[in-house]
N, C-alpha and C positions, 0 to 999 in steps of 0.2 A: 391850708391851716394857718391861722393866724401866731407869728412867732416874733419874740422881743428881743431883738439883739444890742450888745454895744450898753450905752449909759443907759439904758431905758431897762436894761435886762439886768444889769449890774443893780442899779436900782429897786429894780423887786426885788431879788435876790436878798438884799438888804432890809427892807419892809419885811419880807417872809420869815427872816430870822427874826427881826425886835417883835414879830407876831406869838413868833415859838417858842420867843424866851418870856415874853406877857403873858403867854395862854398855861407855859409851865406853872409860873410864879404867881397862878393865880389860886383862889380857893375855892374853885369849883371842884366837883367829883373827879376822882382819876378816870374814870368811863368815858366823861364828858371831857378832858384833856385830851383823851386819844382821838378820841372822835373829832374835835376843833383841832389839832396838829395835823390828823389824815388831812381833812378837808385840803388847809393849807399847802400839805406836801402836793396830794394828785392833782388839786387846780389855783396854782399859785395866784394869778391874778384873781379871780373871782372869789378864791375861797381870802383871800387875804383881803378883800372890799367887803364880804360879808361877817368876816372877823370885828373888821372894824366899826361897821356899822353896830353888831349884837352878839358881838364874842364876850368871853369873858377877859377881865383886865386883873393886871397884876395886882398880889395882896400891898403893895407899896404906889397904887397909882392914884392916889387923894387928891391930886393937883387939879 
């Protein structure tokens, strides 16, 4: 099984969270929160590349 240790794993870890505090603070349905946070938690790397690609972004992310 493929497994991320050290900086690399520290690193997601970190992307994972700014994912779940974007995906909180955004204003899509509370439904669809849970559902894009699950993703993230059960498949960190993949659900957090798929976030990013077409997740929802936080209500303050205008930039």
């Amino acid at each position: 099984m493929f497994e991320l240790s050290g900086f690399f794993g520290v690193l997601l870890l970190v992307l994972d969270i700014w994912a779940i505090i974007s995906i909180v603070g955004s204003t899509a349905s509370t439904g669809s929160k849970v559902l894009w946070v699950l993703l993230v938690v059960l498949l960190p790397l993949v659900g957090f590349l798929i976030w990013f690609v077409a997740g929802p972004r936080s209500a303050n992310a205008n930039v």
